[in-house]
C-alpha positions in Angstrom: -18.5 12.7 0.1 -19.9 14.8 -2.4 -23.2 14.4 -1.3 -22.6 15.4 2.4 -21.0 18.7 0.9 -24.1 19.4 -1.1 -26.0 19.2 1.9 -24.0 21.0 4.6 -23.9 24.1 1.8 -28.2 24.0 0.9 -28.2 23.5 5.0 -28.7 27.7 5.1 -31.2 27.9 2.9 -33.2 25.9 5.7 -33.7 28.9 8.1 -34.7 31.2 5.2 -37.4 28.4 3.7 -38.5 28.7 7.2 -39.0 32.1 7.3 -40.7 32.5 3.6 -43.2 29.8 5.0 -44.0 31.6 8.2 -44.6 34.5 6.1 -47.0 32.6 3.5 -49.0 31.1 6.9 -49.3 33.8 8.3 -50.7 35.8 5.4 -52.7 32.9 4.1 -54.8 32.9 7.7 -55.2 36.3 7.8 -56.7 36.1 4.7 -58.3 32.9 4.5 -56.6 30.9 2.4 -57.5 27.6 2.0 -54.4 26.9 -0.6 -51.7 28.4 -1.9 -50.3 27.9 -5.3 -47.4 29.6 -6.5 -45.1 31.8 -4.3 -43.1 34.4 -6.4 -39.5 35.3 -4.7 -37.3 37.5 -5.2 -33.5 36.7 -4.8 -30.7 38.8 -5.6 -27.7 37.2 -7.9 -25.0 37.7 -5.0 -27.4 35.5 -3.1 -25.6 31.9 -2.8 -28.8 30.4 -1.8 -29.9 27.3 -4.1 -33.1 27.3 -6.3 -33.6 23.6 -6.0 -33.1 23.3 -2.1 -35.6 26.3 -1.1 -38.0 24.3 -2.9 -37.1 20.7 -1.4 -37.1 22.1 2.5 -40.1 23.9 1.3 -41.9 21.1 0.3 -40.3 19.4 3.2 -42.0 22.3 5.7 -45.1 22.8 4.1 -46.6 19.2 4.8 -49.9 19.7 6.5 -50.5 22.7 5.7 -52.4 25.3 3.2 -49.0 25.6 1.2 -48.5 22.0 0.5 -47.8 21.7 -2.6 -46.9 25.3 -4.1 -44.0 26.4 -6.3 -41.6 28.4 -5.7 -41.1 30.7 -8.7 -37.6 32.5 -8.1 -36.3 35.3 -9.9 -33.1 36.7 -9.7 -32.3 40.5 -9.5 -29.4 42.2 -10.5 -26.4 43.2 -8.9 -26.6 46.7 -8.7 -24.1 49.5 -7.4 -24.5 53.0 -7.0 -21.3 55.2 -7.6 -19.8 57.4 -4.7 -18.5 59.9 -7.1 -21.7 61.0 -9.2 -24.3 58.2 -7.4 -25.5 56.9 -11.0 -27.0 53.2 -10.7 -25.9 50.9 -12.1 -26.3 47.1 -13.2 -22.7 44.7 -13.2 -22.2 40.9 -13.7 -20.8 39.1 -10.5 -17.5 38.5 -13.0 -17.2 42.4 -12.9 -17.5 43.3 -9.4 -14.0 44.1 -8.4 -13.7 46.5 -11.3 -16.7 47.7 -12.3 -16.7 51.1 -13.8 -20.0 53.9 -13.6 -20.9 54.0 -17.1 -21.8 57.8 -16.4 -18.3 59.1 -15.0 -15.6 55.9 -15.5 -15.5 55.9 -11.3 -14.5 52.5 -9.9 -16.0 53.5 -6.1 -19.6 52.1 -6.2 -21.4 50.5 -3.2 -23.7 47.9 -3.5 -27.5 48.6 -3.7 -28.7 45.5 -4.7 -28.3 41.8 -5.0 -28.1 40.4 -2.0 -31.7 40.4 -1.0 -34.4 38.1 -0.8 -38.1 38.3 -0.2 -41.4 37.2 -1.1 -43.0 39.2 -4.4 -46.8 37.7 -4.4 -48.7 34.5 -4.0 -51.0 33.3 -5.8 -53.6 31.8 -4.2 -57.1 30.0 -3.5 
């Protein structure tokens, strides 16, 4: 049972791993590619998406094709919130969210600015 709820929650990460490859493709053939190595992400810590299952349905996708066989290097950014009162940035820990104070005026009001997001940083290529 435990197995069949790993893979119904990576099952989201399939449409995404679909888009990043798209992506790669389509820059790889405008560019003219012939492989591609290492894919450099960027995902944001509120992101529940997995490490280890982007990379399995991207090696899963990529067969056949000039990113067969490239890593996915993922790095997580921060959670960051802006504050309504005094709109200082600011970094917090998923822990803190609910009650996360703006270090510049003690607020507890800020909206998020950043975490949640994922997208392709660089490839390296051949």
């Amino acid at each position: 049972m435990s197995t069949w709820q790993g893979t119904t929650k990576a099952m989201h990460e399939l449409p995404i791993t679909e888009s990043i490859l798209k992506i790669v493709l389509t820059h790889a053939a405008k560019n003219d590619v012939r492989q591609v190595v290492n894919i450099h992400l960027r995902v944001g810590k509120l992101s529940d998406l997995e490490d280890e299952w982007i990379q399995r349905y991207f090696d899963y996708l990529s067969k056949g094709t000039v990113a067969q066989g490239a890593v996915l290097k993922i790095e997580r950014t921060p959670i960051m919130l802006q504050c309504n009162s005094c709109a200082a940035s600011y970094p917090v820990e998923l822990a803190e969210m609910g009650d996360a104070a703006c270090p510049a005026c003690g607020q507890k009001d800020g909206k998020l600015i950043s975490g949640r997001e994922y997208y392709i940083e660089n490839m390296e290529v051949r």
